[in-house]
Backbone bond lengths (Angstrom), bond angles and torsions (degrees), N, CA, C in turn:
res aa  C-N    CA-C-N  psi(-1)  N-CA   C-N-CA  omega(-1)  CA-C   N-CA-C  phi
1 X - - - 1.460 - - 1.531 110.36 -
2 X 1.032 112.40 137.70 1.511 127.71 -175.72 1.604 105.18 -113.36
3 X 1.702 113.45 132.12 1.832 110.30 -178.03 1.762 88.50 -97.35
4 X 1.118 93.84 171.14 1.745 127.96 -179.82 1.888 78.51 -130.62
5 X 1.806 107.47 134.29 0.986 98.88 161.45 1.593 93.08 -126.06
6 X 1.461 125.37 123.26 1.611 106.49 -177.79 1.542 107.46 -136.89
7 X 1.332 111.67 139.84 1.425 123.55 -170.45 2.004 89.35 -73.10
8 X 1.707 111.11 -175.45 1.187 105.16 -173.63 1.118 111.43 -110.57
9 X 1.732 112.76 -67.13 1.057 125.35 -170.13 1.710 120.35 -74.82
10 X 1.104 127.86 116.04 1.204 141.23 179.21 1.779 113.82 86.39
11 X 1.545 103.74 18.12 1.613 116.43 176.02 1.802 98.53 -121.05
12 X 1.607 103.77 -74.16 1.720 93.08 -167.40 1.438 94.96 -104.69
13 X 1.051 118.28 -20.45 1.899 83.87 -174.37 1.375 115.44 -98.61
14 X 1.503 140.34 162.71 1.272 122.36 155.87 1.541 131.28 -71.43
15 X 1.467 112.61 -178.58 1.462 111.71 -179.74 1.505 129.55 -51.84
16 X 1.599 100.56 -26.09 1.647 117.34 166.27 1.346 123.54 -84.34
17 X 1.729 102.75 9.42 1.637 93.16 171.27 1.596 110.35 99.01
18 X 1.348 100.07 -10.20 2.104 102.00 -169.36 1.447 97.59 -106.09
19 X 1.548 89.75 -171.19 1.622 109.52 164.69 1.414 86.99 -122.77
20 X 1.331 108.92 152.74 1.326 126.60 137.04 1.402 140.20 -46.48
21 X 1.451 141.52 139.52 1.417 147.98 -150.18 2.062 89.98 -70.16
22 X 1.257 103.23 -36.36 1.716 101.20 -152.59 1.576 94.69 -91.77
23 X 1.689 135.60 7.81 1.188 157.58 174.34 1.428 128.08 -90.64
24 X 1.565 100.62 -49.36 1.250 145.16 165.99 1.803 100.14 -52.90
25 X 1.341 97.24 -54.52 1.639 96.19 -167.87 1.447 110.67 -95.90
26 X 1.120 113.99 3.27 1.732 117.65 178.43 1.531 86.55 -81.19
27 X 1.708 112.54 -75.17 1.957 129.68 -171.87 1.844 81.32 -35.77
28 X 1.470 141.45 -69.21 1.629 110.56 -154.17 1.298 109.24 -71.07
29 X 1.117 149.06 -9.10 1.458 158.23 -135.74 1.860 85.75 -127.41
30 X 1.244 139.26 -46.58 1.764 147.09 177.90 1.917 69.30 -64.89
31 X 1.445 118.91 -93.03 1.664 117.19 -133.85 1.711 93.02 -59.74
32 X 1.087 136.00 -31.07 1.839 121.89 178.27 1.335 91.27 -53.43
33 X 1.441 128.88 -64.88 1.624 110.37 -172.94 1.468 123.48 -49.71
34 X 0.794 124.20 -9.05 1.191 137.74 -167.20 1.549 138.25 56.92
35 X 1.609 94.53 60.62 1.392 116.76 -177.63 1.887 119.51 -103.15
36 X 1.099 110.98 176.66 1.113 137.44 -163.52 1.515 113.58 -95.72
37 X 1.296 113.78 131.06 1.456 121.59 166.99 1.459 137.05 -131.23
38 X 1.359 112.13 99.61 1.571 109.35 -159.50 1.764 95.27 -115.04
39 X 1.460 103.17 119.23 1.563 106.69 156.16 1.479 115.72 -75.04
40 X 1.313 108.86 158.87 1.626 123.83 -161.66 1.147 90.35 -166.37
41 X 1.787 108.20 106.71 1.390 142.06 158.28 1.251 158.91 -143.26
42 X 1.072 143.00 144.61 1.887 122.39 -170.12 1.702 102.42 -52.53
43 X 1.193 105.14 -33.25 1.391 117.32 -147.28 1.753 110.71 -52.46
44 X 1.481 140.44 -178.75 1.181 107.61 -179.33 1.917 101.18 -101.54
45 X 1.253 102.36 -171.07 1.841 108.02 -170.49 1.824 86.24 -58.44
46 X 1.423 129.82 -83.16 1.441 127.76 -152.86 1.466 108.28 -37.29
47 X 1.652 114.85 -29.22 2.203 93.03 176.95 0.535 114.81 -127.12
48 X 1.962 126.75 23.25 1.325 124.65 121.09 1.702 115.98 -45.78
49 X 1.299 119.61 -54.95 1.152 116.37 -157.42 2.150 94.27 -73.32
50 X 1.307 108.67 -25.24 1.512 95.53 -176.46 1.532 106.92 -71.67
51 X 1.525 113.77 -13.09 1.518 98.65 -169.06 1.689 97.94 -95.08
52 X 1.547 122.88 -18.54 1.775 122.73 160.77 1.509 99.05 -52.90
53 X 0.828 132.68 -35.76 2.003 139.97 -153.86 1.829 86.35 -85.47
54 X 1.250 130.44 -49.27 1.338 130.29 -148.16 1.971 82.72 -87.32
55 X 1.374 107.09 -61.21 1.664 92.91 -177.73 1.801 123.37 -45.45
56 X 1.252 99.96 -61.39 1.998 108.45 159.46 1.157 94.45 8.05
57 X 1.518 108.13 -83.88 1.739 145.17 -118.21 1.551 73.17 -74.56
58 X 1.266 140.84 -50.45 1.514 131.02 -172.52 1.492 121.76 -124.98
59 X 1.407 92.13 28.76 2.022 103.25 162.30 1.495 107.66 -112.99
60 X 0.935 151.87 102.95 1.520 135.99 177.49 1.050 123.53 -88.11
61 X 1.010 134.58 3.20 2.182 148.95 133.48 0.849 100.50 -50.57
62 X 1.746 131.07 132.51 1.377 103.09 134.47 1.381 132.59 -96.19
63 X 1.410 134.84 148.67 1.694 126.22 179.71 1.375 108.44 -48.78
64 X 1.103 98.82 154.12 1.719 126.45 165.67 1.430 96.03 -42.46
65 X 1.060 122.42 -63.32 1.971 125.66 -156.37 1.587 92.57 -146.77
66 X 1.266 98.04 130.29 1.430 126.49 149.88 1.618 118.24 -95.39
67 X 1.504 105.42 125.14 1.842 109.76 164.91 1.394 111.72 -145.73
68 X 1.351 105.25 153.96 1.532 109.97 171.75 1.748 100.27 -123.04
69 X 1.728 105.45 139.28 1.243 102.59 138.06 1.443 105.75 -126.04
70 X 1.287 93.24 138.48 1.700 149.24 -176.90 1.510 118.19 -79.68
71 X 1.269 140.84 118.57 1.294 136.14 178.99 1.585 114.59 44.27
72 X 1.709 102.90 62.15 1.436 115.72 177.24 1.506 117.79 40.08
73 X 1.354 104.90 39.30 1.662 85.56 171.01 1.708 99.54 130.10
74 X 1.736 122.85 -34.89 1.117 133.89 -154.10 0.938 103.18 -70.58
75 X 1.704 127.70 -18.73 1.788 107.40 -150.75 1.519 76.46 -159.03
76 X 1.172 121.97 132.82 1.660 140.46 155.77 1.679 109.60 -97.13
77 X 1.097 116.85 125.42 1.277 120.24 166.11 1.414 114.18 -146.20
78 X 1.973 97.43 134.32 1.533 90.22 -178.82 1.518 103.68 -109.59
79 X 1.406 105.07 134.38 1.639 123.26 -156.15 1.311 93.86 -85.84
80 X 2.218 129.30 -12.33 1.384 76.55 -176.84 1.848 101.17 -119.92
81 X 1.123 100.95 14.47 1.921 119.57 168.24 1.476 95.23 -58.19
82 X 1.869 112.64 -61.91 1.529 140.15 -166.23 1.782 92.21 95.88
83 X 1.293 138.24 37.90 1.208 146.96 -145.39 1.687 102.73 -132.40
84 X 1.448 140.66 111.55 1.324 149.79 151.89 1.513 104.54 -53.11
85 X 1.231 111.45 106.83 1.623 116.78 -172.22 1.968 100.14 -103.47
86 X 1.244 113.37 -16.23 1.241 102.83 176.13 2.081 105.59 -170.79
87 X 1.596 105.98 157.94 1.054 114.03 -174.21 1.545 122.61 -144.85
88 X 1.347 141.87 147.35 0.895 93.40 170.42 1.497 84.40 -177.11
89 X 1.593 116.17 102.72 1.451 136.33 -129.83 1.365 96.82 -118.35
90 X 1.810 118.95 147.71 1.564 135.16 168.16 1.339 96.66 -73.44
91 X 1.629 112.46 131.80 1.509 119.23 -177.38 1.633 99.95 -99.40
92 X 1.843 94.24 140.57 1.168 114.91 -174.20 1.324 118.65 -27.42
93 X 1.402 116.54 -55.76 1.532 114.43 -169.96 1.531 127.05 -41.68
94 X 1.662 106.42 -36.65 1.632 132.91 175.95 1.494 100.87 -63.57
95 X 1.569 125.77 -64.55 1.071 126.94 159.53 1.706 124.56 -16.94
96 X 1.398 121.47 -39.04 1.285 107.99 173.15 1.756 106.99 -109.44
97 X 1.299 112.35 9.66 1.647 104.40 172.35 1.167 100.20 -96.99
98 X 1.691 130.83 -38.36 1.275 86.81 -163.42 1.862 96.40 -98.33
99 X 1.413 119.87 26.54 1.257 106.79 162.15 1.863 102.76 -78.98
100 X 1.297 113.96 -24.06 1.506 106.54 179.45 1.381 100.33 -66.99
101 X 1.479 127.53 -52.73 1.661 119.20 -157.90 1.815 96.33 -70.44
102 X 1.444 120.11 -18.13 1.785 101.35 -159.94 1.818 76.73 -88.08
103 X 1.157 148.60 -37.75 1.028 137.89 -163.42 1.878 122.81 -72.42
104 X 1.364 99.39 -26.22 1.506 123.66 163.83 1.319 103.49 -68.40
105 X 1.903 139.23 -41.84 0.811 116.97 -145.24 2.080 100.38 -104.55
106 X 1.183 88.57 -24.14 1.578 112.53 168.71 1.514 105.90 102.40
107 X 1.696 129.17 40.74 1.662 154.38 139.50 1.232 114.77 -43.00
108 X 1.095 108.44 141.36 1.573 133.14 161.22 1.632 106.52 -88.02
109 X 0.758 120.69 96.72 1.763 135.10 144.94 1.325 146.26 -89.27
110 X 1.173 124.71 138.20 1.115 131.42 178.99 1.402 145.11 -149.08
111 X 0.996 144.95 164.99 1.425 127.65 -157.05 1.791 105.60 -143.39
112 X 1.273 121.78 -161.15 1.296 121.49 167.12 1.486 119.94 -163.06
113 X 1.270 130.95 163.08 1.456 134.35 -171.96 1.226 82.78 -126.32
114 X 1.335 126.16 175.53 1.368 145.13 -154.96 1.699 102.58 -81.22
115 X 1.507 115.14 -11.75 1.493 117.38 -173.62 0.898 103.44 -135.73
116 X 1.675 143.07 -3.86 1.162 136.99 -158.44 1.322 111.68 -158.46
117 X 1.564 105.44 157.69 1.798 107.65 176.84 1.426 98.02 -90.54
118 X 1.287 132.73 168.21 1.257 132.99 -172.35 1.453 95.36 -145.59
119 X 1.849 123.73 95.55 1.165 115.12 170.23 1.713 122.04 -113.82
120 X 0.843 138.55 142.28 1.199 126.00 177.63 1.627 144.95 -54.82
121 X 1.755 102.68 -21.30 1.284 123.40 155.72 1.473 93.54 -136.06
122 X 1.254 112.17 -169.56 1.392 146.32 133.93 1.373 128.54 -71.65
123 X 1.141 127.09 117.04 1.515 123.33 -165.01 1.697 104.01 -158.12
124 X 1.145 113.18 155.74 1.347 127.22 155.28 1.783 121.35 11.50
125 X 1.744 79.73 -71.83 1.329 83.33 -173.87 1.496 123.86 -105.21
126 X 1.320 112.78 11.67 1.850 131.86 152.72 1.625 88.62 -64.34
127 X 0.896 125.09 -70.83 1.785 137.68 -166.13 1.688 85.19 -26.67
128 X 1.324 104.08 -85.29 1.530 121.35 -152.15 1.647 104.33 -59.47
129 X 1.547 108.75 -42.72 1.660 92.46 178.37 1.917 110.64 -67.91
130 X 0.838 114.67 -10.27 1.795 102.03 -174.05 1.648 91.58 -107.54
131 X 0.783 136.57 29.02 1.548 141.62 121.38 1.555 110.30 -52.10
132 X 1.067 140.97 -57.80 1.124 148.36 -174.78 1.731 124.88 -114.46
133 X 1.147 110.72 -27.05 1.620 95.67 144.91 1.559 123.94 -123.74
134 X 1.198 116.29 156.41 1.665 110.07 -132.76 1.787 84.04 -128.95
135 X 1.280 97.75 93.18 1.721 105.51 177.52 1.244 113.42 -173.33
136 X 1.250 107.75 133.72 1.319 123.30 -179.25 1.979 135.58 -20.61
137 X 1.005 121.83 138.01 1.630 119.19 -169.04 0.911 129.31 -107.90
138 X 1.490 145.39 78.92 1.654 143.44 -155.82 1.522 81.64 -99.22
139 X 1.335 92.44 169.54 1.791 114.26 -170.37 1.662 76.56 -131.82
140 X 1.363 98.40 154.12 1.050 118.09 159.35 1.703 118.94 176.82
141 X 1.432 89.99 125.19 2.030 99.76 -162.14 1.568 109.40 -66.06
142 X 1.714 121.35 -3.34 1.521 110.31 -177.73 1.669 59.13 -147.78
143 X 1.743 95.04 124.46 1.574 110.41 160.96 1.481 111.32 -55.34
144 X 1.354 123.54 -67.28 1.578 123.42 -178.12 0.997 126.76 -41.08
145 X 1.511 128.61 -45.46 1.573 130.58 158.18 1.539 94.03 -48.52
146 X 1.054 177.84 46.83 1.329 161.13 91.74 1.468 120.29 -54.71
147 X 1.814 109.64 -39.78 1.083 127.26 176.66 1.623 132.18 -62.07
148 X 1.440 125.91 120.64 1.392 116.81 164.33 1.421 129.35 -83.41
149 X 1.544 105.68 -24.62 1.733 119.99 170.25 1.738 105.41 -145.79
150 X 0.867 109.66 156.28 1.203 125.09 -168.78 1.869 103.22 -52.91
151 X 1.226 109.54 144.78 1.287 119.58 -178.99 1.525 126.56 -83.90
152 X 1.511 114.14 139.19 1.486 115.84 -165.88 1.653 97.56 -78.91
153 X 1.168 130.69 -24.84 1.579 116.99 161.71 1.738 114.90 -165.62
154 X 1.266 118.12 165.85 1.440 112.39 162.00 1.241 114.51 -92.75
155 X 1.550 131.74 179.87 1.213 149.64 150.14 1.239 124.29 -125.85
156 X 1.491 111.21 121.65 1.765 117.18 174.28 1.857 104.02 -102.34
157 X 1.085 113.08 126.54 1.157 144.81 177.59 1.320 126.86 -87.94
158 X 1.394 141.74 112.23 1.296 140.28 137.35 1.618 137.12 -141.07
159 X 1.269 94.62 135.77 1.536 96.00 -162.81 1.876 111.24 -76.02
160 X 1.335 118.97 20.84 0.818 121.33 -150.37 2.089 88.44 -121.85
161 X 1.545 100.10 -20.85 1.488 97.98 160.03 1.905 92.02 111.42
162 X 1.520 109.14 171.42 1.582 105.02 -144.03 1.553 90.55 -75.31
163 X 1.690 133.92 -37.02 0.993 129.53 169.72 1.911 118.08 -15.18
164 X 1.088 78.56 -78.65 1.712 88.38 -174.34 1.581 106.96 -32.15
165 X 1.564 125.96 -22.44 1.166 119.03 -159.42 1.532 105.23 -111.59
166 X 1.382 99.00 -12.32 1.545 86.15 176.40 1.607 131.34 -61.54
167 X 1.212 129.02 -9.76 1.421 122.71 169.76 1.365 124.97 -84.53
168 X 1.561 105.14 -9.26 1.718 117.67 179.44 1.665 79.80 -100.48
169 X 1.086 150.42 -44.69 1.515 124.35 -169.04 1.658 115.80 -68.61
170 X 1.861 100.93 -25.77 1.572 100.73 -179.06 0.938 107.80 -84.37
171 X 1.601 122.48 -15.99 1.846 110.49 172.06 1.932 107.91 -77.53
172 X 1.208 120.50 -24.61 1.304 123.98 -169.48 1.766 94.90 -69.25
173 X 1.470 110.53 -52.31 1.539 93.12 174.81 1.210 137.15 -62.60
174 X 1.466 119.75 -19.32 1.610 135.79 -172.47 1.600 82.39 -84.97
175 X 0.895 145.66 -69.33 1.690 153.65 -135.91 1.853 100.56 -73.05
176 X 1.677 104.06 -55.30 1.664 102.24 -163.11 1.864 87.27 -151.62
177 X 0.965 122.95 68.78 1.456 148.25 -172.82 1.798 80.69 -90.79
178 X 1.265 117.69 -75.34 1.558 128.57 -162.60 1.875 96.82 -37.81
179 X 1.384 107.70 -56.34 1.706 103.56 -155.37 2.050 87.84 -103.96
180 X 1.047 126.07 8.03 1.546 98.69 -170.82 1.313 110.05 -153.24
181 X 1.541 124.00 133.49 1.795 113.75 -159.74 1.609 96.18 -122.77
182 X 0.956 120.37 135.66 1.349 119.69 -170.37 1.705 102.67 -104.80
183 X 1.245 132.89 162.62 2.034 129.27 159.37 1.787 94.32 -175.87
184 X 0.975 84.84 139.73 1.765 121.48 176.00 1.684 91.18 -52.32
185 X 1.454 99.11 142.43 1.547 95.43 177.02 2.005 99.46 -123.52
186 X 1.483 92.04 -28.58 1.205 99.57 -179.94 1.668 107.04 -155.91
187 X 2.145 115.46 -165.90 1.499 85.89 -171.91 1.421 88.43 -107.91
188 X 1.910 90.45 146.41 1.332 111.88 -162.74 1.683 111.82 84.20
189 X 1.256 127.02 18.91 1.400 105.17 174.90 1.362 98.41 -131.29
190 X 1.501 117.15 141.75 1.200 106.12 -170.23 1.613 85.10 -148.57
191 X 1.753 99.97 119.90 1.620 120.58 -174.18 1.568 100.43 -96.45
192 X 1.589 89.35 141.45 1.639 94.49 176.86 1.606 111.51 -144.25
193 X 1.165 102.00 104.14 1.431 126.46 -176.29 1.556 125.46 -91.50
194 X 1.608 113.15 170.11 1.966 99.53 159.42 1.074 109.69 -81.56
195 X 1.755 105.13 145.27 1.283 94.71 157.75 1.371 139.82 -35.82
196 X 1.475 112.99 157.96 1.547 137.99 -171.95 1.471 117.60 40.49
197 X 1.575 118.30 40.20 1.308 141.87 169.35 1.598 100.87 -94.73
198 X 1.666 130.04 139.76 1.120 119.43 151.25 1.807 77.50 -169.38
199 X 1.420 111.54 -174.73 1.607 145.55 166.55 1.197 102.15 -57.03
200 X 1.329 146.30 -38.39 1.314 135.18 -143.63 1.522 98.11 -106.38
201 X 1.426 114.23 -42.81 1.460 129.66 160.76 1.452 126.66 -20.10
202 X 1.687 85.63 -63.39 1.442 117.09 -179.66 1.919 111.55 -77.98
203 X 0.700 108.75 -27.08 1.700 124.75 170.77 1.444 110.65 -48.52
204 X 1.526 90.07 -72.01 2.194 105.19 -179.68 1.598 98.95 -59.30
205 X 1.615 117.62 -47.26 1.429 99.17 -175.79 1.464 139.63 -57.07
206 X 1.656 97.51 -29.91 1.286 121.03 174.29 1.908 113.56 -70.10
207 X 1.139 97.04 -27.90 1.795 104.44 -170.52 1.622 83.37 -75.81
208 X 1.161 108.58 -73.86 1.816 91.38 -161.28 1.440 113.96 -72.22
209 X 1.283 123.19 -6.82 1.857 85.07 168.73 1.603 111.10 -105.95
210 X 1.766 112.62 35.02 1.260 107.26 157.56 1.643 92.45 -131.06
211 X 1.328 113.44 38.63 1.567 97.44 161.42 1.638 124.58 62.80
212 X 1.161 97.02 5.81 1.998 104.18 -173.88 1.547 112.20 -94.57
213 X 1.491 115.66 111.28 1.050 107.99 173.61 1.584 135.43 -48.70
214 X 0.897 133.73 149.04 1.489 139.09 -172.60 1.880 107.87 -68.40
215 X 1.637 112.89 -28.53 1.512 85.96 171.61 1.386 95.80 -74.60
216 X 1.331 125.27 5.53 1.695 101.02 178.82 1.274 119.39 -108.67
217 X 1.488 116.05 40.93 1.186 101.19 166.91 1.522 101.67 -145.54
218 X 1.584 104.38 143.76 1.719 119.13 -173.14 1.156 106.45 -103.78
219 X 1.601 126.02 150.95 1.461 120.42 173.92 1.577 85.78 -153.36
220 X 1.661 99.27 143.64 1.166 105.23 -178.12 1.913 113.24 -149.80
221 X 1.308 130.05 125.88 1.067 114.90 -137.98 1.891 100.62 -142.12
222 X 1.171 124.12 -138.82 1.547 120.09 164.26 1.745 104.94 -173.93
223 X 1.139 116.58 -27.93 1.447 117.90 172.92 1.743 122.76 -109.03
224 X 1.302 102.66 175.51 1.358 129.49 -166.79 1.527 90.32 -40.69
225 X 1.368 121.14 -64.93 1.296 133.07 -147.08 1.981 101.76 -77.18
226 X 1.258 117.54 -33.09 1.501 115.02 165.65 1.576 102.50 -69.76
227 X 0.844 153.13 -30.18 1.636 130.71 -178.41 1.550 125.19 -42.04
228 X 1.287 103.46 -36.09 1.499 99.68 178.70 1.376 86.57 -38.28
229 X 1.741 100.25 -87.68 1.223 131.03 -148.71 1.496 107.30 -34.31
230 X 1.358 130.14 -49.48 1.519 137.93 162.02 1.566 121.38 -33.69
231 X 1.368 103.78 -31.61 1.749 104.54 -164.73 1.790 95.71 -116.37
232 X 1.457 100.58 1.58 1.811 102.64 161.62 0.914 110.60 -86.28
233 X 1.110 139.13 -34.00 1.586 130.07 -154.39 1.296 114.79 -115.84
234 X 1.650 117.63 145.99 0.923 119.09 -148.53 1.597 110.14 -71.79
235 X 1.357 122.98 -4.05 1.637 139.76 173.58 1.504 106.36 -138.04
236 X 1.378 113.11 94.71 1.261 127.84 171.45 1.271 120.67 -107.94
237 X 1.751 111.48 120.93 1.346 112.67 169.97 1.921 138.45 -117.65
238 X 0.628 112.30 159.42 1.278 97.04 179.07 1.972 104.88 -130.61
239 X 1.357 96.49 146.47 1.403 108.82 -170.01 1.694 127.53 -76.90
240 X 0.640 132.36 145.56 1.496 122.36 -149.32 1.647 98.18 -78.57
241 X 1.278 118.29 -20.22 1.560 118.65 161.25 1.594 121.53 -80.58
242 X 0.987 103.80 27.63 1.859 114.18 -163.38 1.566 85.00 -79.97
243 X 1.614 98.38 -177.72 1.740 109.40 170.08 1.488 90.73 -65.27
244 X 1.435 102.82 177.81 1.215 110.06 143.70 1.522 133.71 -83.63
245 X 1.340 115.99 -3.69 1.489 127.59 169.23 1.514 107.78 -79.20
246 X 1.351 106.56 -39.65 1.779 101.93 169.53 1.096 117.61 -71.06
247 X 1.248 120.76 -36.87 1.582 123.84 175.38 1.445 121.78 -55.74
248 X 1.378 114.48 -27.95 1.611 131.66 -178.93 1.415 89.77 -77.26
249 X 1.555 119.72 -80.77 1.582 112.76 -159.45 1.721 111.75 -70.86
250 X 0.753 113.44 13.28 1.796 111.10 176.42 1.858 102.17 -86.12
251 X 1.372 86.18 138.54 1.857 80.25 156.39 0.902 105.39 -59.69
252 X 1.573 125.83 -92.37 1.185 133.94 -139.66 1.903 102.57 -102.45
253 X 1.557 99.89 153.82 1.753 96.90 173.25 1.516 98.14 -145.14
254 X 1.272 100.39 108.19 1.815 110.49 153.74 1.543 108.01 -7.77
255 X 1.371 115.55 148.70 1.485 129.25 165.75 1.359 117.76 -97.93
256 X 1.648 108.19 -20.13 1.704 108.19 160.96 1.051 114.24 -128.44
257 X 1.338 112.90 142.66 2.002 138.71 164.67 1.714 107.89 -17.15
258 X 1.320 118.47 -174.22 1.018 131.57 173.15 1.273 101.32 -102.62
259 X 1.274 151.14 -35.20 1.270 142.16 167.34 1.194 109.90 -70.55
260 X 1.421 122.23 -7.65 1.760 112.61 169.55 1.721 107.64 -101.21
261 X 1.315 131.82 -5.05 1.060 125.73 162.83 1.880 92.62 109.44
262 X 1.158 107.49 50.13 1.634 109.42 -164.30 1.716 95.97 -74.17
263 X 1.680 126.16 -27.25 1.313 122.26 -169.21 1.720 95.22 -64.38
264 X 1.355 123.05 -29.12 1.594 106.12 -156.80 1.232 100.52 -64.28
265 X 1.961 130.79 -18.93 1.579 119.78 -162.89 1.906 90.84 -72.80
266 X 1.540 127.83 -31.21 1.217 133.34 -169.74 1.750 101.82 -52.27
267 X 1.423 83.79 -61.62 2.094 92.23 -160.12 1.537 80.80 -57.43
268 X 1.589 140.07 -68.14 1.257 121.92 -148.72 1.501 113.45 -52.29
269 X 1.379 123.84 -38.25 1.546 117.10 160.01 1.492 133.19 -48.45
270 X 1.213 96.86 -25.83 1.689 104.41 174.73 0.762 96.36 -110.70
271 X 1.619 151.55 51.01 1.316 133.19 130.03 1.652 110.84 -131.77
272 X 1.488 104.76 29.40 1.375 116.46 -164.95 1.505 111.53 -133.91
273 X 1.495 103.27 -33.91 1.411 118.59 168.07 1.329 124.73 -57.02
């Protein structure tokens, strides 16, 4: 068995949330061989698992193994056990400092419960992120009172692009650098996790406790936060819409975009190799 490790947004799905028909038929043509499909995203486990539900609906194989990682690295889940294979959560206390420092600094933050985003108002950039992930919105004026167990990550927000955020990310490292690693997932998104959490982490963990060798597994991604995962695996790509910092450290980079269907040059390597 061979894994596909693929980030979502701006790698396999399009801007409307789909795959494409000629995408669609690469992923059933990977699961007849009988390969592997693990999403790898900031996003949380529930729309990860709605965007596995949306591929289904137009793969009619199913893969060998279903997995998600969940909050870059935070949460392993294997979708087809239905089994939490790993965790490894921002403790509450952080949860209300750096809601004090994003509130000092004048940030959009946010957090999540296992079903829900947890923001403190409604703003701007609540608006624009549930454009693209599609889950429910509690308000709540002290994030932690929202919380029942400690959270698999925060999110700092601005619609104004990642710039704006860099002086709340350089105070987050000076402040709790020791317990908490922050990386851009997209522009304007700025993920904040525990330390020594990322994709790439989660990559090696996933290869050995299903026995899959490392040339067999592909990961292919477009932002800051997929690189681990790109420079873990033994076929790493990066998308021709990537940064240009991913594009430098990647082996390999697609010859077309994500709106041109740049993942199909990926699957055709892994099903050719």
């Amino acid at each position: 068995m061979k894994l596909l490790f693929s980030d979502i947004d701006g790698t396999l799905i399009l801007k409307d949330q789909t795959i494409s028909p000629a995408v669609a038929e690469a992923l059933d043509k990977m699961a007849r061989a009988g390969h592997g499909l693990v999403l790898s995203s900031g996003r949380p486990v529930d729309s990860i698992m709605a965007v596995f539900k949306m591929i289904e609906n137009r793969v009619p194989t199913p893969f060998a193994r279903t997995l998600i990682i969940a909050g870059n690295g935070a949460q392993i889940y294997d979708r087809t056990a239905g089994e939490m294979l790993f965790e490894k959560r921002v403790p509450i206390p952080y949860v209300d400092k750096l809601q004090d420092l994003a509130e000092s600094m004048e940030v959009h933050l946010q957090t999540y419960t296992d079903t829900h985003i947890i923001c403190i108002r409604e703003d701007a950039e609540s608006e624009r992120y549930r454009t693209k992930v599609i889950l429910p919105l509690q308000i709540s004026p002290r994030l932690s009172d929202a919380l029942d167990k400690p959270p698999c990550k925060l999110l700092a927000l601005s619609v104004k692009g990642s710039e704006a955020l860099m002086p709340f990310r350089t105070r987050v490292g000076e402040l709790f650098g020791d317990v908490l690693h922050t990386l851009f997932s997209g522009e304007g998104y700025l993920e904040i996790v525990a330390k020594d959490v990322d994709k790439g982490i989660a990559l090696s963990y996933i290869a050995e406790k299903f026995g899959v060798a490392m040339e067999d597994t592909y990961a292919v991604g477009d932002y800051d936060n997929d690189l681990s995962m790109i420079l873990a695996a033994g076929n790493g790509y990066a998308m021709a819409n990537a940064t240009e910092s991913v594009k430098a450290a990647a082996p390999h980079v697609t010859r077309k975009a994500n709106a041109e269907d740049g993942i199909l040059e990926v699957l055709s390597a892994m099903m050719t190799s």
